[in-house]
C-alpha positions in Angstrom: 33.8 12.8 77.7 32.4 16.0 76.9 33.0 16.9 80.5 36.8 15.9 80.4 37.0 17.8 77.6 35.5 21.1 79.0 38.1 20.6 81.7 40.8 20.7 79.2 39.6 23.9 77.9 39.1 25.1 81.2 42.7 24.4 82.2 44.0 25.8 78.5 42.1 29.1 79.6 43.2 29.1 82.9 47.0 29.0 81.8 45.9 31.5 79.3 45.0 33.7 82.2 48.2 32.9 83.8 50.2 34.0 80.6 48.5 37.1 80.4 49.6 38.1 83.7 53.4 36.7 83.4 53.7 38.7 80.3 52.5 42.0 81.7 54.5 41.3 84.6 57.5 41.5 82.4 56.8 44.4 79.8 56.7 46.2 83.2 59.5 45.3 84.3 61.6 45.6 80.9 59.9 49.4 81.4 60.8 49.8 84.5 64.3 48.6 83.5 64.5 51.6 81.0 63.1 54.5 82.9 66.0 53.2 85.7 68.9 52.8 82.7 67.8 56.8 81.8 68.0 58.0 85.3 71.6 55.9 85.6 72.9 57.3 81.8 71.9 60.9 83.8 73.7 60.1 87.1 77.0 58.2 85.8 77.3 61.2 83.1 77.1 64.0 85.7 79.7 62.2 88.1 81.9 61.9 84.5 81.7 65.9 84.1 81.9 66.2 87.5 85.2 64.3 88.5 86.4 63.4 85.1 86.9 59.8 86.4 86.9 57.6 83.3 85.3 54.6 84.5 81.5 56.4 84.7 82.2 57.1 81.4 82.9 53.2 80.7 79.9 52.5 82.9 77.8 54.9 80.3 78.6 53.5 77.5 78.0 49.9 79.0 74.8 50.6 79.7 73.8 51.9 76.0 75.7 49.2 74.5 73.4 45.6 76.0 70.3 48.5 76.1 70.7 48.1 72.2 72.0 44.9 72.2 75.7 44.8 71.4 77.0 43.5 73.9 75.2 40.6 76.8 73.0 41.8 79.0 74.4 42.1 83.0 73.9 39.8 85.6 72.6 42.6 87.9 69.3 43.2 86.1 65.9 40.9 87.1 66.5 37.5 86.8 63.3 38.0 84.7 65.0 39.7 81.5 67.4 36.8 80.6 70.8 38.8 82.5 73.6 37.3 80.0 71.4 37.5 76.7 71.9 39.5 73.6 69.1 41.2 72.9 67.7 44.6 73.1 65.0 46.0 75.1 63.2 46.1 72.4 63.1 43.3 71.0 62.4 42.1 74.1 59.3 44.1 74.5 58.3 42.1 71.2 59.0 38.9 72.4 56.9 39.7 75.8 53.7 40.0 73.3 53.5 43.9 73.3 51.1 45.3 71.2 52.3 47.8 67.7 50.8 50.6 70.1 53.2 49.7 73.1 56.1 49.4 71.0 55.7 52.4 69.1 55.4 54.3 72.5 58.8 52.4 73.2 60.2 53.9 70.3 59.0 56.8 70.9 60.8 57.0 74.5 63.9 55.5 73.2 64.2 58.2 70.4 63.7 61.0 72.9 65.9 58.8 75.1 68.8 59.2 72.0 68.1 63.0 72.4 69.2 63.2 75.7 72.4 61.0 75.4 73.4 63.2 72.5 72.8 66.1 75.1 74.6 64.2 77.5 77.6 62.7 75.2 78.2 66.7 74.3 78.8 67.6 77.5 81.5 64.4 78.6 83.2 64.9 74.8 83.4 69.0 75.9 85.3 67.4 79.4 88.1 65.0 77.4 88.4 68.2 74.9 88.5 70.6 77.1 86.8 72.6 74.8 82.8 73.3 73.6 81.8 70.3 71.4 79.8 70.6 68.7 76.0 68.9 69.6 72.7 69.9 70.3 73.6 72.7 72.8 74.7 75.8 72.6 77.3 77.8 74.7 77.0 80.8 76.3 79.4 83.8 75.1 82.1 83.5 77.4 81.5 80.6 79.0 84.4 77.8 79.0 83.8 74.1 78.4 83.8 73.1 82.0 81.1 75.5 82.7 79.3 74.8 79.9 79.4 70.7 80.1 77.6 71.2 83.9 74.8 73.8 82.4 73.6 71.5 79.8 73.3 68.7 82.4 71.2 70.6 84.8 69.3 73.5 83.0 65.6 73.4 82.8 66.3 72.5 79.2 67.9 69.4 80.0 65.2 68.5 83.1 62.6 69.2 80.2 64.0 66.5 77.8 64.0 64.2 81.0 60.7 64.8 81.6 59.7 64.0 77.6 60.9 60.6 78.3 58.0 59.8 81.3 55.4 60.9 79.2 55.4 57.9 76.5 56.8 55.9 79.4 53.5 56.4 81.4 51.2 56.6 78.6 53.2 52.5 77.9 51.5 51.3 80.9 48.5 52.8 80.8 47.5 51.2 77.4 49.5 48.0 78.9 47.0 47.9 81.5 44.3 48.8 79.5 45.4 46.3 77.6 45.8 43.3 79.5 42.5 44.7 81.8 40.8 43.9 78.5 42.2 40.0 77.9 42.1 39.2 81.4 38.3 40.2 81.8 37.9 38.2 78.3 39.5 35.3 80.0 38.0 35.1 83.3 34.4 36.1 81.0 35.3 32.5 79.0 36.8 30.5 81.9 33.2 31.3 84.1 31.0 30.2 80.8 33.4 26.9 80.5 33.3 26.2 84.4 28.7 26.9 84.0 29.1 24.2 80.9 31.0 21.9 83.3 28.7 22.5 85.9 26.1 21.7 83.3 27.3 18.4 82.0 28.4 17.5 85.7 24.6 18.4 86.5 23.6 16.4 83.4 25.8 13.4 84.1 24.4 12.8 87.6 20.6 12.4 85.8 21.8 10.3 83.1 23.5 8.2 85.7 20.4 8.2 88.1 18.5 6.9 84.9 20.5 4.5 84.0 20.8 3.0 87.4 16.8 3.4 87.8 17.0 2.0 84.3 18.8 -1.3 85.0 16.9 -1.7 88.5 14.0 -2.1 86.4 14.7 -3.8 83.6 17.7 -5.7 85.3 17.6 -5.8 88.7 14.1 -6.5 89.6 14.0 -9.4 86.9 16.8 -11.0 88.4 14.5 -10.5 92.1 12.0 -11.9 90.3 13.5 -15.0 88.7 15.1 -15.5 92.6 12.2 -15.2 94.4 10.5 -17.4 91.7 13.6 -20.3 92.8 12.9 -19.4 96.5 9.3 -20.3 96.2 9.5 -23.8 94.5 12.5 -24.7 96.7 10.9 -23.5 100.0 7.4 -22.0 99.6 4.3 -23.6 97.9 6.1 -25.0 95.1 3.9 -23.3 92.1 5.4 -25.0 89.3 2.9 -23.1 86.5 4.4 -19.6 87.7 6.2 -17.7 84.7 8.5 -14.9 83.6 7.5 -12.4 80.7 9.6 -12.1 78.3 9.5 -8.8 77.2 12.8 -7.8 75.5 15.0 -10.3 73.6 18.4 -9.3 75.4 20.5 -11.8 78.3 17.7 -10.7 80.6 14.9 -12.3 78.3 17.1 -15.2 77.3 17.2 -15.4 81.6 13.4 -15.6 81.8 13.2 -17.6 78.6 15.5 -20.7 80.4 14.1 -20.2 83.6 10.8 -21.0 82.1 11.8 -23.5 80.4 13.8 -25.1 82.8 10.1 -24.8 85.4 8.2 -26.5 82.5 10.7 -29.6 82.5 10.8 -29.8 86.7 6.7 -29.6 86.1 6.4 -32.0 83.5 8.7 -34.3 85.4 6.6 -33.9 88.9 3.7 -34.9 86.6 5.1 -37.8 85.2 6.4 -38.6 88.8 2.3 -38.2 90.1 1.5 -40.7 87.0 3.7 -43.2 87.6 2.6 -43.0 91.5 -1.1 -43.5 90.5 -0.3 -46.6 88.3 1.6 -48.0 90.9 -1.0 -46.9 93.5 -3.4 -49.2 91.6 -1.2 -52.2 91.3 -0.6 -51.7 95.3 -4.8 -52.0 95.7 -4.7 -55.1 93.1 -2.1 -57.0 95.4 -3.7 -55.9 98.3 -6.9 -57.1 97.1 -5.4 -60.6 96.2 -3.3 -60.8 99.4 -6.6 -60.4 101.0 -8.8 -62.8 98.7 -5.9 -65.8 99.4 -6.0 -64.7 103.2 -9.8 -65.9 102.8 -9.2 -68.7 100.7 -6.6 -70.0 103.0 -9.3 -69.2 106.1 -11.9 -71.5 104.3 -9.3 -74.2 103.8 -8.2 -74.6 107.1 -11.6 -74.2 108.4 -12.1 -77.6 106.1 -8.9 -78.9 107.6 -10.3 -78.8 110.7 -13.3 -80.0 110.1 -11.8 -83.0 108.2 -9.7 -83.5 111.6 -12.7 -83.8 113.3 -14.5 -86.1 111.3 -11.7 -88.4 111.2 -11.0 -88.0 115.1 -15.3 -88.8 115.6 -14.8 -91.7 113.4 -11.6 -93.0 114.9 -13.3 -93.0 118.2 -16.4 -94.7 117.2 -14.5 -97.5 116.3 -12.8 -98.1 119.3 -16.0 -98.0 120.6 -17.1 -100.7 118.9 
């Protein structure tokens, strides 16, 4: 039982181990997800200024809209992230078991994130105005919206704010991995004492059985042997009839030696009556024969007179014709 059990706990840690690694596998991904939704905001907002074609503009705002959570998620992110949910990344990052650290690094890139869509929705509002829009940029003296909407989406400024973003970003999976390193290790660490326990008991187990079967050969077994070999002598060997079992423990295996010796004393007594009842009829056997033999005599001496009757008779019948 304790075994079975220790297997239990061994398979709970196991799957444990399992949901560690699922779970990191999917905070990196939903990370992932938003490092590549920045870099698209960038691309889809430059090709807006750019061409003034509306529908990267509608693709932009897509994008921030099932980000937040607005709207269902796309069917062309990982299969992974629930495509067709409602649900923002992070709340998703929450459900995935991220640690208060990991999330407040997520905020931390999604507010910087903000900053630069603010940058970014400045410079597409300045191309449907045609004119400078108000926003976290400034314009140049001089310098007409068209001009200016393509500066603030490629000056070192701009590359700066992108680069802001990576930092939390990066420093995200290195405490996710630090992290996870940690409950893994403490997993596998548990799993490897469970697994020595059931190696342990398994160990354990084989003794106690080994004892128990060395147990019952003795106690069992061999009195069993005994009580046959005891049946194969009378029926085939020298018949000792005063042979008996100890009875040492008052179990099935003593009740055993307690009727077989019972069951010996009754075929002895009987074999003793038996030898009685032969002797008294021995002795009747020698009176008769005795008898038998005294008539045989009397019967000799009889006929022995018989004949000598006979004769006297025949001697005397011949003596008269004689005469």
């Amino acid at each position: 039982f304790v075994c079975f059990s220790l297997l239990i706990v061994a398979k709970v840690k196991t799957e444990e181990l399992e949901e560690v690694t699922h779970l990191k596998e999917l905070l990196i991904l939903e990370m992932d997800e938003l490092s590549l939704t920045s870099k698209d905001l960038t691309r889809l907002s430059r090709l807006f200024v750019a061409t003034k074609n509306r529908k990267y503009k509608d693709e932009y705002e897509y994008i921030l809209k099932w980000r937040e959570g607005s709207v269902p998620r796309p069917s062309t992110v990982n299969q992974a992230l629930f495509p067709g949910r409602t649900i923002s990344i992070s709340a998703l990052l929450k459900e995935f078991g991220a640690s208060s650290e990991e999330l407040r690094l997520l905020e931390e890139a999604t507010q910087l994130s903000q900053e630069l869509v603010a940058r970014e929705s400045q410079a597409m509002l300045s191309i449907e105005t045609k004119s400078v829009a108000s926003g976290p940029a400034r314009a140049i003296e001089g310098e007409d919206y068209f001009s200016f909407a393509l500066r603030i989406l490629n000056d070192d400024e701009y590359h700066q704010e992108v680069s802001k973003i990576d930092v939390p970003i990066k420093k995200f999976f290195d405490r996710l991995n630090t992290r996870t390193s940690a409950e893994v290790e403490e997993l596998k660490t548990e799993f490897k004492e469970y697994l020595l326990m059931i190696v342990v008991c398994l160990v354990l187990s084989i003794f106690l059985v080994c004892f128990i079967i060395g147990f019952l050969n003795r106690s069992v077994i061999n009195r069993i042997i005994t009580v046959a070999d005891s049946l194969h002598n009378i029926s085939e060997g020298d018949g000792d009839l005063t042979s008996r079992l100890p009875i040492k423990h008052n179990n099935e295996i003593g009740f055993l030696a307690y009727s077989f010796n019972k069951t010996i004393e009754k075929i002895r007594c009987a074999v003793l009556q038996v030898g009685k009842e032969c002797s008294i009829l021995e002795g009747v056997t020698s009176n008769l024969s005795a008898s038998v033999t005294q008539t045989a005599s009397s019967m000799r001496e009889i006929n022995s007179s018989v004949e000598v009757a006979k004769d006297e008779t025949r001697n005397q019948r011949d003596s008269i014709k004689n005469t």
